[in-house]
Structure formats: structure tokens, C-alpha cells
N, C-alpha and C positions, 0 to 999 in steps of 0.2 A: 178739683177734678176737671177744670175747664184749663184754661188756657196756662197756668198755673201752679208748680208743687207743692206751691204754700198751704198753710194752714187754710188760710181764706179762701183760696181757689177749691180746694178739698172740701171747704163747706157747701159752696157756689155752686161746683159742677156736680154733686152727686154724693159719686162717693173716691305679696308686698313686701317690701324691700324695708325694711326699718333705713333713716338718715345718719343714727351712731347707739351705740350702746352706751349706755351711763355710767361715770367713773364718780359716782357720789360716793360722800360716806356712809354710814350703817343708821346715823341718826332719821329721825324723822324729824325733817325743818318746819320751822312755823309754816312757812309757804302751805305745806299739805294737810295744813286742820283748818276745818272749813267748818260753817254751820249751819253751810247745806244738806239737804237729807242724804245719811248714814247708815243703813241696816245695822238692827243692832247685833252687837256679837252675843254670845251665851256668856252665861256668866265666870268667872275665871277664865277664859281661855285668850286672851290678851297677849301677846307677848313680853315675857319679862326683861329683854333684854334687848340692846342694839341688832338690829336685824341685817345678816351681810348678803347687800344686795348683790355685791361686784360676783358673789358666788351664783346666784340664779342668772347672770347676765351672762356668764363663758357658756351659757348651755343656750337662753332664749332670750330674744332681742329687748331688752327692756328699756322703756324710758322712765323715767328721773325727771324730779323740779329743776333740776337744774338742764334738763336736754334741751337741744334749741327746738326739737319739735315739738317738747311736751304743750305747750299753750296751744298748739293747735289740734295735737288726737287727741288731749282729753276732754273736748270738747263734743255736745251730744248733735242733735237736730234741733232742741229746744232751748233755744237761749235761755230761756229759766233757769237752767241749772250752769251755766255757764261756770258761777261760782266755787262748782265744785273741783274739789283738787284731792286725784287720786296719790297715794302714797308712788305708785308705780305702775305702769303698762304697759303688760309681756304682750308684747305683738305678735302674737302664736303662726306660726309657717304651715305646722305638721302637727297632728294629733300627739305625736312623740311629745313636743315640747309644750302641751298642753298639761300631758303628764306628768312631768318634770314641774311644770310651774305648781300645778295643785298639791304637789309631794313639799315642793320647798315650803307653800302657805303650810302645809299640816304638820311639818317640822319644825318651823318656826313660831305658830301660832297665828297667822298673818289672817285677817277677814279677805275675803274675796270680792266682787264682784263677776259677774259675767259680762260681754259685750258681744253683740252679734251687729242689729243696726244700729243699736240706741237708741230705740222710741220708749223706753220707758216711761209711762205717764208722770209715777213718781221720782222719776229721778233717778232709781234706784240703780242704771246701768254707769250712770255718768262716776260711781264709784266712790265720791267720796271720804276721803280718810281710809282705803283700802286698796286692794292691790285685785287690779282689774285682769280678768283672763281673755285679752283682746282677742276675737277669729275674724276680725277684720277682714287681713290678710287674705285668708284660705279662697280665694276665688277660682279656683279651678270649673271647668265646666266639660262633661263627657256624655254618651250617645250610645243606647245599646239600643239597637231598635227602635223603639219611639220611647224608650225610658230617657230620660236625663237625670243625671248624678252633676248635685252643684256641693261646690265648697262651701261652708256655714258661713262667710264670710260675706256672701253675693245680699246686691239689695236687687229690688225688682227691676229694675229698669234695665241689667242688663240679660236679666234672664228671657223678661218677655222678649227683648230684642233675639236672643239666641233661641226663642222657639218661635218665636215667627218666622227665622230664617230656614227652620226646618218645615215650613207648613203644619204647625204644632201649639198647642197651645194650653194652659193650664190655669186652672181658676183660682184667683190671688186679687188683693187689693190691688188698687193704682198709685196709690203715692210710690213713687219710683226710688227714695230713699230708705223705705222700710227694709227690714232686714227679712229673708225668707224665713229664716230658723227661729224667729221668734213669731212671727207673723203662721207659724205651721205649726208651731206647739200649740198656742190661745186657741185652731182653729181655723182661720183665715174665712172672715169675708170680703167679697167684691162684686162687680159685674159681671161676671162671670155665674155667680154662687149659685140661684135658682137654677142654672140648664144643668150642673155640670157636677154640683156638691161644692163641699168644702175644698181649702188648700190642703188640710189635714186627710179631705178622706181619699187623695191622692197621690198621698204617702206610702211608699213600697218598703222603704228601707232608710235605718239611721245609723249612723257610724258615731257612736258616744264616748267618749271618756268620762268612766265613773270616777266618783269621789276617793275613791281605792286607788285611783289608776289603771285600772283596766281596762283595757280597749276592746269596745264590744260592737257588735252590728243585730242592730233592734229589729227586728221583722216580724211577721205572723208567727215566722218559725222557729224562730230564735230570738230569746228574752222575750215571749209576747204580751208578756202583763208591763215591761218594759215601754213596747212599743204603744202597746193601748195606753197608756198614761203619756207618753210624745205625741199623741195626734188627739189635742186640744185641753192636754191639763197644766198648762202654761210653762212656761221654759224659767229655769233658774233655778233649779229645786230636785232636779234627776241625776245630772249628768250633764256634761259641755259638748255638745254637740258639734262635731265636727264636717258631717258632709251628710246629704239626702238623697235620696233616688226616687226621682217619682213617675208615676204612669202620665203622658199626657192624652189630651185627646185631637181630633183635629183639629186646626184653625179654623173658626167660622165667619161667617161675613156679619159686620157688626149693624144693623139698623138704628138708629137712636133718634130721640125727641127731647128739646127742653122745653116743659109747656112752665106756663107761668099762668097765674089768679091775683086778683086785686086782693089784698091784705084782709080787706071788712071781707071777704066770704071766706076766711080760711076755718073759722070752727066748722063751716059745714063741708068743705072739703078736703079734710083731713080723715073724718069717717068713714065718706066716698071711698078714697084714694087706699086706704088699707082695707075695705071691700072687697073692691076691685082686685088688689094683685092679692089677697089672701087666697082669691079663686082661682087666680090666672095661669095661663100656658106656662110649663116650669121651663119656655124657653125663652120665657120674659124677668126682666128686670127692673124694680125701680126704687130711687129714693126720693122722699119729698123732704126739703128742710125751709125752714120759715128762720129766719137770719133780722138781725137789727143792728147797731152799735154806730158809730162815728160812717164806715161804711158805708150806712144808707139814709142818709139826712132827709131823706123823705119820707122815713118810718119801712117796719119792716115789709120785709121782702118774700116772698112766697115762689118756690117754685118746687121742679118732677122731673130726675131726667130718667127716660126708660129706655132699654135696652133689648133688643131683639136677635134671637141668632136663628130664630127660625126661617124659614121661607118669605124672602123681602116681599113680595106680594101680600105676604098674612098679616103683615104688620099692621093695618089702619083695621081691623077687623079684631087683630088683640085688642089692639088700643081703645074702641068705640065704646066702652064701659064708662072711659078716665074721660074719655070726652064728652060722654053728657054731660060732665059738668061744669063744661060750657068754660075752659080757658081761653084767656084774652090776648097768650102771645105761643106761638109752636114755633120749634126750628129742627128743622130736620134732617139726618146724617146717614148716609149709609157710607159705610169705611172697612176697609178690610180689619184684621185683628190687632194685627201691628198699630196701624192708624188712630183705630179706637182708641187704644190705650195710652197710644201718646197724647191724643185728646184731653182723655181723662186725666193727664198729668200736666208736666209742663217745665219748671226752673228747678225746681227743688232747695228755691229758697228757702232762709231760717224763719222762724216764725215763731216768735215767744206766745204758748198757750196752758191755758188748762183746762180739764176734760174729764168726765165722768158718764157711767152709760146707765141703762135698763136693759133688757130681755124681755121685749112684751109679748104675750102669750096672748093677749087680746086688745083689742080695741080700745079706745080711751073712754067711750063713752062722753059722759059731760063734763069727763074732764081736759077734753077739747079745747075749751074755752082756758084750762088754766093754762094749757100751751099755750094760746096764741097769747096772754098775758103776760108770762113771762118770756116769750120773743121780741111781744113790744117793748116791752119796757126793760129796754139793756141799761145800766148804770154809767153815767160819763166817765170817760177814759178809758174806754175798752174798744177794740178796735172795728169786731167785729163778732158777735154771739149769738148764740141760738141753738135750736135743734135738726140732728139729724137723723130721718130716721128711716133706714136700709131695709130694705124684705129680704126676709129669710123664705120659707117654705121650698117649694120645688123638690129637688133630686136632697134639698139637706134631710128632709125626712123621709130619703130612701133607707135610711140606714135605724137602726133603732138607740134610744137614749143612752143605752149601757153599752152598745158598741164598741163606742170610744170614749174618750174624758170627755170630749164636748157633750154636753148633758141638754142641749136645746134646739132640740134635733125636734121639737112639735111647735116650736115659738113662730110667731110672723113676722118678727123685727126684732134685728140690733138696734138702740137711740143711745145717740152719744149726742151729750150735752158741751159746748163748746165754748170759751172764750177766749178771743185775741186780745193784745196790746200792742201798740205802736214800738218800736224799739228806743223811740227818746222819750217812753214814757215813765212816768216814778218807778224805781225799782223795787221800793217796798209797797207802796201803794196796790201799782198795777196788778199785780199778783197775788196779794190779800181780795182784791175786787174781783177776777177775775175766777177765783176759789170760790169765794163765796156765792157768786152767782149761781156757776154751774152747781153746786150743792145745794142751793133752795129750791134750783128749777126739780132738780131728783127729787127732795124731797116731797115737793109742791106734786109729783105724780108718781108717787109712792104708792099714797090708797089707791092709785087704777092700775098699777105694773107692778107692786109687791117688790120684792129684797133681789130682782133676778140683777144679774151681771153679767159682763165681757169679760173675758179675762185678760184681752188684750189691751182694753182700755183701762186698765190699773185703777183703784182706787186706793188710797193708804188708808181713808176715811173709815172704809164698811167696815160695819160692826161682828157682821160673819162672813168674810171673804171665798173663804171654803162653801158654804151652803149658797149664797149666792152666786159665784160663778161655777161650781160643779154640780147642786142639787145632791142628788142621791150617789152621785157617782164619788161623792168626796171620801166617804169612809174609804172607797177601796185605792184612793188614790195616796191616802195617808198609809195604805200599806204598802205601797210600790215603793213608796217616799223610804220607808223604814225598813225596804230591803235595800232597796240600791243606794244610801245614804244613809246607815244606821247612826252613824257617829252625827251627823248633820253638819258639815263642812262647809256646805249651800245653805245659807242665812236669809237667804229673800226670804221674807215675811208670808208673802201671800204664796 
């Protein structure tokens, strides 16, 4: 989130036209069986026979192992799954051919995938051995009012660009590759999050294609048990979402600080630091991450960037709480909205990572200490690791828990546990190291933050995915699931 779209820079600061249609044959080539991760299919429902692609391609643009661009879209944001190789990927234009692709998967028995950005933690978008429902494409962008309607297709970076141009603005993560439509279903946090709410709870309106094929528009007022399971009971598992409409609000003038602390005082402010903003103005923002690995040969790193939309004079008056505790290095920004967030972003280079989160509901108490243990001490070969961890509160708990699918509308922080690797690093190695760390770190603060989860930041791991990332909201979300997907066509797991 500093100068950077990378993985690293994202721990650091904070927080279409197809090229040719495919003339393969029906078989499935070694080329497309991979042993990268694969959602599993139900059982029998397989395809028993050659599947004839040349038919689903006269309707919707698909690529082929054999297309000259398949190496390059089937490729995610996380080089980790780079290995994976989808059967086929329908580059979807229009919702029409969205339907058409899900009609040929359920005719033929085909597994699917979904794709919007590809941040899937697990992999799970990059498709695998299955036949991807790409909305890449769909980038359209329109204006009623101060509403905007984006294509499913759109990542961040060109939307905040397109409401900043309107003096507009809406609360969304920063990495500028993320995709909005999955980034809106998990929920969406960012800098933004404490003034403004959620990316979800600024959702007006969804244009879905169900498992049926029906094309529907999910609103308060239409499908509303529909749309309350699209704003935060994660994407993959309802319907393929083709376009959004959301309310924005104005652009604000952004005030920011990076403070920094010497390593040896981080058990004691880390307790401070989530005091402080548990209380604070909900027109303030901040995340502190404490960071280690190859990265910082000096041992780990401590810092807090916060964010202001309130009244630039109020700023050092919010902040004077985080400053009793006496940091050793401040940098300070005032930037308009646009500004900020390109701040917060940066290249939007690739960055092989792995990731798991919590939902803390409170403080760490003395298990303080076992963060800063496990920041210190990153295992060699990893590029760069540690924690991050985001405040929640503000305007998210304007809204109450059942509202919507996001069920952590009383927490005080998303923590997502993080490791990079170098890209000439071992490919089997770095990856098993990189796993296993972020999973001891969770586990290691387990007894003080309990079973809670992101749902944007995927686990394949958790033992109850459902009660973890929805809490009480999950029963009702297994019902929405079982009305607008009774057959389950949509395989994502969690």
C-alpha cells in the first residue's frame, strides 16, 4: 500500500476483445491436468464423454491449451498457482453468454470455475482442471446521479480513477488489481472502511446470472434474501455476477501518517494502538503490521499508517492518543482522494504469496508477545512475512450483524497473516514454508481471537469455514445457497 501493488508494498503501506476462438479437439489434453488445487466435483457427475468445445465457442469466445493466449489469461495475480491449467476460458462479453456457458457446463457435466479478479487465496479462481466462467471482459462503467454501475469485470484501480473524476468516491480496498465483485461479496475492507462502512454495505444493486440461467437484478426489492447473501457471504456459490450499482459518497480530502516504533516496544504497542482506534473518530483509519523475512535484515519492522477524512486541522488531536506512545519516526500526507489511493497502491506487480486471517473481537491481551514472536522470527526463504492488522469499527457497526452476510459488524479488526517468496525461489519448498508459517502464526493466536475469519481472505485449511467466516448468519446463507442453486452447479467449497 506504499509506493507498490505488490504483495510486499500491501503489507508495508497499510492496507474485451478475445485474440481467436479455439479450434481444439473435444479431448482433454495432458497439457490441462494439473496438480494444482482443483474444487472437487460431486460425485458422479463427471463427464462421460468427449466434450465438444468447437460448440460452446460459435456462441462464446473461449480459449483452448492450445490458443496462443491461453498461457497468458489463465494466469491469476499469484504466481503460486501459475501451474494451474484450466480445461477452457469462456471470456464472457454479456451476461447472455454467461448463460449459455453455465447451460453447456450443465449439459455436459463440465466443473466450473468463476473468475472476476483472481485473488483467490486458494487458488480456487485460477480453475484448474475446469472450465472457467471468465467476466474479465465485462468492464463497462455508467452514472445515474452519483450511483455508478460497473461491469463484474472492473479491478479497483480503474474505478477509483472513474469516481474521483466525478468528485466521488466509495469505500474499497487499495490494491488496484483486486476485482470489485469479489472484493463486494467477502464485504470489502479498506481506508476508507471506519468513515464510510463497508464496499458491500454500498451496494444498491446486482445483475446475476443463476445456476438455472436466469438473469436476475438482486436488490432490497427484488431477490432480497438474494441480495443479502451478495453483500458479504463471499462470491462463488450464488450466482455469476455480472454488473453492480453502487451509491457513492463524496470525495474526501485524505490526511495520512506513517508512524514507526523500535521493534523491542511492540508487545506494549500493539495494545495501545488497538485502544486507541477501538475508540476513535469513525473518520479515522488505521492499520499497524509488524513485518520480518529476507526484506528486513535488521530484524523485524513495526509500523501504523492512519488515515483522516475528517477536518485536516482535527487531525493531530485524533492522532494524540497513538502518540503517547511515543513513535520514533512520523511522515505525514495530506492528498486529495484520488492521490491517496494511488499512494496506497502502486505497480501492481505479481507476487507469489500465502495468507490466512482472524476476526478479532478483542484485544490480544498477552498474547501480544506471541505476535511479536512470530514476526520475529520468519523462517529463511521467505521474502517477506508477518502481520496485518486493519480496524474495523466505525460506520461497519452502523449496521447490525444479520443485516447482511458480513456477520462482524461488532469486531475491531480484520488480521491477515502473510508470507512472500522471492520468484527464483524453490518452487516446492517456498510454498510448503510459506503455508506453514502463516498457519502456526493463526494457530499460535487462536486462544485470544477464536475460529473468527475473512472470507476474502480464503482459507482451504479451516475446519468450519461456514461458522468462521458467517458466525450465525451461516445457517441462513446455506438457505439462499439451496434456493438459488438447488442442484449445486457452483462447487467452491467454502
Amino acid at each position: 500500500m506504499t509506493a507498490s501493488w505488490s504483495r510486499r508494498a500491501t503489507l508495508l503501506g497499510g492496507v474485451g476483445a478475445l485474440t481467436g476462438l479455439a479450434a481444439c479437439d473435444s479431448q482433454e489434453p495432458a497439457a490441462a491436468r494439473s496438480s494444482s488445487p482443483a474444487l472437487a466435483l460431486p460425485a458422479g457427475s463427471a463427464s462421460a464423454g468427449p466434450i465438444p468445445w468447437r460448440r460452446l465457442a460459435r456462441h462464446v469466445p473461449l480459449v483452448r491449451p492450445a490458443s496462443s493466449s491461453y498461457d497468458q489469461l489463465r494466469l491469476t495475480p499469484n504466481p503460486r498457482w501459475d501451474s494451474a491449467r484450466p480445461l477452457a476460458i469462456a471470456r464472457c462479453t454479456t451476461a447472455a453468454q454467461v448463460a449459455t456457458t453455465l447451460a453447456f457446463a450443465r449439459e455436459h457435466q463440465v466443473p466450473i470455475a468463476l473468475r472476476a479478479g483472481g485473488h483467490s487465496y486458494p487458488g480456487w479462481s485460477a480453475g484448474a482442471g475446469r472450465l472457467v466462467v471468465d467476466v474479465r471482459p465485462m468492464t463497462a462503467m455508467s452514472w445515474s446521479g452519483t450511483s455508478l454501475t460497473v461491469g463484474a469485470g472492473l479491478t479497483l484501480a480503474p474505478i477509483v480513477a472513474a469516481l474521483a473524476s466525478h468528485d466521488r468516491a466509495l469505500p474499497t480496498g487499495s490494491c488496484p488489481t483486486v476485482g470489485v465483485t469479489g472484493l463486494t461479496q467477502g464485504g470489502g475492507v479498506g481506508v476508507l472502511t471506519r468513515a464510510y462502512g463497508l464496499t458491500c454495505d454500498h451496494l444498491r444493486s446486482a445483475e446475476v446470472v443463476l445456476a438455472s440461467g436466469q438473469r436476475v437484478t438482486a436488490s432490497a426489492d427484488s431477490h432480497p434474501d438474494l441480495f443479502w447473501a451478495l453483500r458479504g457471504g463471499g462470491g462463488g456459490h450464488l450466482g455469476v455476477v455480472t454488473a453492480l450499482t453502487f451509491a457513492t459518497v463524496a470525495a474526501p480530502t485524505v490526511v495520512s501518517t506513517y508512524l514507526t516504533w523500535p521493534a523491542a516496544r511492540a508487545a506494549a504497542v500493539i495494545p495501545a494502538w488497538l485502544d486507541w482506534i477501538g475508540s476513535a473518530d469513525a473518520r479515522a483509519w488505521s492499520t499497524l503490521k509488524l513485518l520480518g523475512g529476507a526484506a528486513h535484515p535488521s530484524g523485524m519492522s513495526m509500523g501504523a499508517t492512519v488515515t483522516w477524512v475528517g477536518p485536516p486541522a482535527g487531525f493531530d488531536a485524533m492522532l494524540a492518543p497513538l502518540l503517547a506512545t511515543r513513535p520514533t519516526g512520523r511522515f505525514d500526507h495530506t492528498r486529495s482522494y484520488l492521490a491517496a489511493m494511488q499512494a496506497y497502491a502502486g505497480s501492481g506487480a505479481r507476487e507469489a504469496f500465502a495468507a490466512t486471517s482472524h476476526v478479532a473481537y478483542d484485544a490480544p491481551g498477552a498474547a501480544a508477545s506471541t505476535i511479536v514472536a512470530h514476526a520475529s522470527d520468519v523462517p529463511p526463504g521467505l521474502h517477506e512475512a508477518g502481520i496485518s492488522i486493519d480496524a474495523l469499527g466505525g460506520h461497519v457497526g452502523s449496521l447490525a450483524p444479520r443485516s447482511t452476510a458480513f456477520v462482524h459488524r461488532a469486531a475491531l479488526a480484520t488480521v491477515q497473516y502473510t508470507a512472500t517468496w522471492a520468484s527464483g525461489a524453490d518452487a516446492t519448498r517456498a510454498p510448503h514454508t510459506a503455508r506453514s508459517y502463516v498457519s502456526s502464526f493463526r494457530a499460535a493466536m487462536t486462544p485470544a481471537w477464536g475460529q473468527h475469519a475473512y472470507v476474502n481472505y480464503a482459507d482451504a485449511s479451516l475446519a468450519d469455514p461456514g461458522t468462521s467466516y458467517f458466525g450465525a448468519n451461516w445457517p441462513r446463507l446455506q438457505q439462499v445457497r439451496a434456493t438459488y442453486d438447488p442442484d449445486r452447479l457452483f462447487t467452491q467449497p467454502q
